[in-house]
N, C-alpha and C positions, 0 to 999 in steps of 0.2 A: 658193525653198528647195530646195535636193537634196535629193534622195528614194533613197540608195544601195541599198532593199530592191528598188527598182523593177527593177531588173537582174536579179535570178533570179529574176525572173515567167517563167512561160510565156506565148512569142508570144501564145495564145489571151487571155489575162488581159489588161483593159484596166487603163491607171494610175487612172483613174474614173470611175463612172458616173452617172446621172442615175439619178433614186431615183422610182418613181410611188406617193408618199406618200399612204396612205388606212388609214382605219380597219382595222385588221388583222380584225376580225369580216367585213368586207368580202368577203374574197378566201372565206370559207364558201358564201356567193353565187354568186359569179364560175365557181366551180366546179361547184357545183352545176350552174348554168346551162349551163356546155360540155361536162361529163360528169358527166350526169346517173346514167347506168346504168352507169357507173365503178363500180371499191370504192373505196372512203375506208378503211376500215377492217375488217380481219379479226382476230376475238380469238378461240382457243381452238374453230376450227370453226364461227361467226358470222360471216358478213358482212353490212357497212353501204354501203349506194352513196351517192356525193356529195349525192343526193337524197334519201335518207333521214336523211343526216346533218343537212343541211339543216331539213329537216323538225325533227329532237330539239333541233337548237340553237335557233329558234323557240319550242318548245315551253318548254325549259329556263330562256329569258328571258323568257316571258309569265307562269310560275309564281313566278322569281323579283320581279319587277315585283306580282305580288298576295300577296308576302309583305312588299311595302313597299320594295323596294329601288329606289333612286332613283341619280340621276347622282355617282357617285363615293363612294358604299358599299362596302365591302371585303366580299369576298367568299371564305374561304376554301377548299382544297382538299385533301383527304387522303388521298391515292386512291393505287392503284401505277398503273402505263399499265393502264388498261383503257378501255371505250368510254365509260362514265359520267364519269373524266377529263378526255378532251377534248372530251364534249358540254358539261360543265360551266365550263372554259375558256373556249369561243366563246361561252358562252351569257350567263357572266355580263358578258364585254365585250359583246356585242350589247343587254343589258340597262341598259350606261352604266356597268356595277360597275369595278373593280379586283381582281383576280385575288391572293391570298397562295395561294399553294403552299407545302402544309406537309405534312413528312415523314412517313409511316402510322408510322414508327418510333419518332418525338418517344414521351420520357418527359411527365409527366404535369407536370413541372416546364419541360421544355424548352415543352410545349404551351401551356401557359398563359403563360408570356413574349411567347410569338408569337402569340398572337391577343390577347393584353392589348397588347402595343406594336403592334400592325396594326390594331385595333380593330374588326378583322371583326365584320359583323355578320350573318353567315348562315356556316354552314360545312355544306360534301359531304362527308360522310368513310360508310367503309364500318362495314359490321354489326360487325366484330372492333373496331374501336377506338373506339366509341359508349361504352361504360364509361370511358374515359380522356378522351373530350371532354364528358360530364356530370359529370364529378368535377371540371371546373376550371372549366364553364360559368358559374358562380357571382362568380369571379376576373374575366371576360371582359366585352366588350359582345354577347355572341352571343345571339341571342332567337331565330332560329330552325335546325334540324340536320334537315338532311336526310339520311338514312339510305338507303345501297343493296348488295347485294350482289354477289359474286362473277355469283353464280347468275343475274341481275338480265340478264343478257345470253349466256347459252349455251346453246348450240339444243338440242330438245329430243332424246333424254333426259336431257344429260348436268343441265340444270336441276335436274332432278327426282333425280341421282344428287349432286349435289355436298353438299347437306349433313351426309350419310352420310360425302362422301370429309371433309370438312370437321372433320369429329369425329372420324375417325379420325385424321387428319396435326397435327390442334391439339390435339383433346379441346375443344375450345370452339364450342359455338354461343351465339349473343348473339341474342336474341327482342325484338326493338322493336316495339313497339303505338305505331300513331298517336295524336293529340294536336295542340292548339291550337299546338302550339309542335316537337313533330317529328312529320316526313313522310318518308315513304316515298319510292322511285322510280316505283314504280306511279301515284301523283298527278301524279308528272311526265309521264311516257306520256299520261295520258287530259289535260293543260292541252290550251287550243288552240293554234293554231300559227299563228295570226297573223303578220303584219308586226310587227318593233317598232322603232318610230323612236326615236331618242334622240341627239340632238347631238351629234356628236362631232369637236376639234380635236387631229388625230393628232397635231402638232408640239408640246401642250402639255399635251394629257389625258391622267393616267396607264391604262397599262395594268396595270400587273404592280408590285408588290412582292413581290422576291426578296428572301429571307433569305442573308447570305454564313453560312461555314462555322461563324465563331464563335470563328477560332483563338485569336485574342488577345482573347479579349473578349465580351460577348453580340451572338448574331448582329444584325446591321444592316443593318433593310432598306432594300434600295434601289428606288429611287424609274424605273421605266421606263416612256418614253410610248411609246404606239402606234409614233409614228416608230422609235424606238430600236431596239421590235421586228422590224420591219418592214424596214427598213435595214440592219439585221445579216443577216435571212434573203435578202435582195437579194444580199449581199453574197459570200454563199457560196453560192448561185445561180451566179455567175462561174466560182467555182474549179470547179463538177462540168459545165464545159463539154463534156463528152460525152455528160451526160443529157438527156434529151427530157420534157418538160413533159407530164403526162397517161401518159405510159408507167414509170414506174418502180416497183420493188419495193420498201419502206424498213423494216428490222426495224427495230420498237423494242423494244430490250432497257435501252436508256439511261432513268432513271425522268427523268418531265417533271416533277416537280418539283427538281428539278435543272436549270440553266438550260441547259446543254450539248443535252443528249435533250430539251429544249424547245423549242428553237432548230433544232438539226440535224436533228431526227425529225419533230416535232410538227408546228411552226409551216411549216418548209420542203414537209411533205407537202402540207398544205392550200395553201399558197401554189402549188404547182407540179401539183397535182390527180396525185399518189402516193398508190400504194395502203401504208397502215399496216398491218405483221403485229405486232400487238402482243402481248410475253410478259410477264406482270405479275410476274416474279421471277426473276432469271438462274438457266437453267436449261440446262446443254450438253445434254443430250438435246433438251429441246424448241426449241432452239436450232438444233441440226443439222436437226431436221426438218423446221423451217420453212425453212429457207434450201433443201432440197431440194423439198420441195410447194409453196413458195409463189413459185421461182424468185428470191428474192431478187440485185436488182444495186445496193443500196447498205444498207451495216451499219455507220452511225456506233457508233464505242466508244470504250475506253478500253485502253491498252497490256494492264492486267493481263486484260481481256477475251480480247483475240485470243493471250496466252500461252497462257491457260486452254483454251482451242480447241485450240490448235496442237497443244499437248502431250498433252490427249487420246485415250484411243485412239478413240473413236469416232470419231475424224477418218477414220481409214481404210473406215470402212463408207460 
């Protein structure tokens, strides 16, 4: 079969490559293991080294495991990029679950469609949108909501100041008291952080069900195994043949629930041991900032992203 795209490849670019297919929770290991004292992750002034990440993804899967969840339980998410995101990610594949990424934005209508057609039965979502996932809980198979916040991960003082910013920029704080049935982040912190083994056939075990956009229709989710994931982030690995493995900078500004900043941000950090600057809300100042203090050398986005930049005047500072 011709292959006529093959021709405006770059020399560097092979026509294919051989794929080392493994549980994508894997590679949160792998990493750990060869840059331990790396960062994995900086959000807002916090950083997390592969080892620590390591550590919360362990922890993450051994709490969800004693709230019941077994091999191939849906596990929902409703987070913007922050580090409870993607500890909850690795955590619930390393637990055997399947991953629903659902938008902090969903109306109370779009929510309950998605977690009633997903049939999650555990969802992460933050402190602001706890009102909007126990008003449809009812509709749902969800039994247990774990709840965490902003604050839940920024170094001290600002922890101790964000409530305050919180109520002044929403007017809204949302008070959740523990229960049989929702938990805190803090319960996650003190789980232990055991091994957890749990089966897994990368070629045919789901990882992820992605919601499409919904254009024509109620979104439909689709069905992605470890492979899929796994093989795409391989994939685009090729194309950033000038990067080096363990040394890169990678803004996420892209939301991972969104398969695009899932894939290109997310998934591709941990797979290649990049340090993640995560911004939980497109923001051109803290934007510019980070790309200047945190040395960023790769900022997956979107066209209207880098207008928005471009044309900025803060570009010149």
């Amino acid at each position: 079969m011709e292959k006529p795209w093959l021709k405006s490849y770059p020399e560097e670019i092979p026509s294919t490559i051989s794929y080392d297919i493994q549980p994508l929770h894997r590679y949160v290991e792998q990493m750990a293991s060869r840059y331990p004292e790396k960062k994995a992750l900086h959000f807002l002034g916090k950083d997390i080294t592969f080892s620590d990440f390591h550590d919360k993804v362990k922890r993450f899967a051994n709490y969800l495991q004693k709230l019941g969840v077994e091999k191939g339980d849906r596990v929902a998410i409703m987070l913007p990029n922050c580090p409870q995101a993607v500890i909850g990610y690795y955590g619930t594949l390393l637990a055997g679950g399947i991953v629903v990424q659902t938008n902090p934005l969903y109306t109370e209508r779009e929510l309950e469609y998605q977690l009633h057609d997903s049939g999650a039965k555990v969802i992460l979502c933050l402190d602001l949108v706890f009102p909007r996932v126990t008003n449809v809980q009812s509709a749902t198979k969800i039994e247990h909501i774990i709840v965490t916040r902003i604050a839940d991960f920024l170094p001290f003082p600002k922890n101790l100041l964000y409530p305050f910013v919180q109520k002044k920029q929403s007017n809204l704080v949302v008070k959740v008291s523990e229960s049989e049935t929702i938990h805190l982040w803090n319960s996650v912190e003190k789980e232990v952080n055991t091994n957890v083994e749990v089966p897994c056939d990368p070629e045919n075990d789901l990882a992820l069900l992605q919601y499409t956009g919904g254009t024509t229709g109620f979104p439909k989710g689709v069905m992605l195994t470890h492979k899929n994931l796994v093989s795409n982030t391989l994939m685009g690995v090729q194309w950033l043949y000038n990067c080096k493995e363990g040394e890169e900078v990678v803004l996420g500004v892209l939301p991972f629930f969104h398969v695009y900043g899932m894939t290109a941000v997310m998934n591709l950090s941990i797979m290649q041991g990049y340090k993640m600057v995560l911004i939980p809300k497109f923001d051109m100042k803290m934007v510019f900032e980070a790309i200047k203090k945190h040395k960023v050398t790769l900022f997956p986005g979107a066209p209207t992203i880098y207008i928005a930049l471009l044309n900025s005047p803060l570009l010149k500072e």
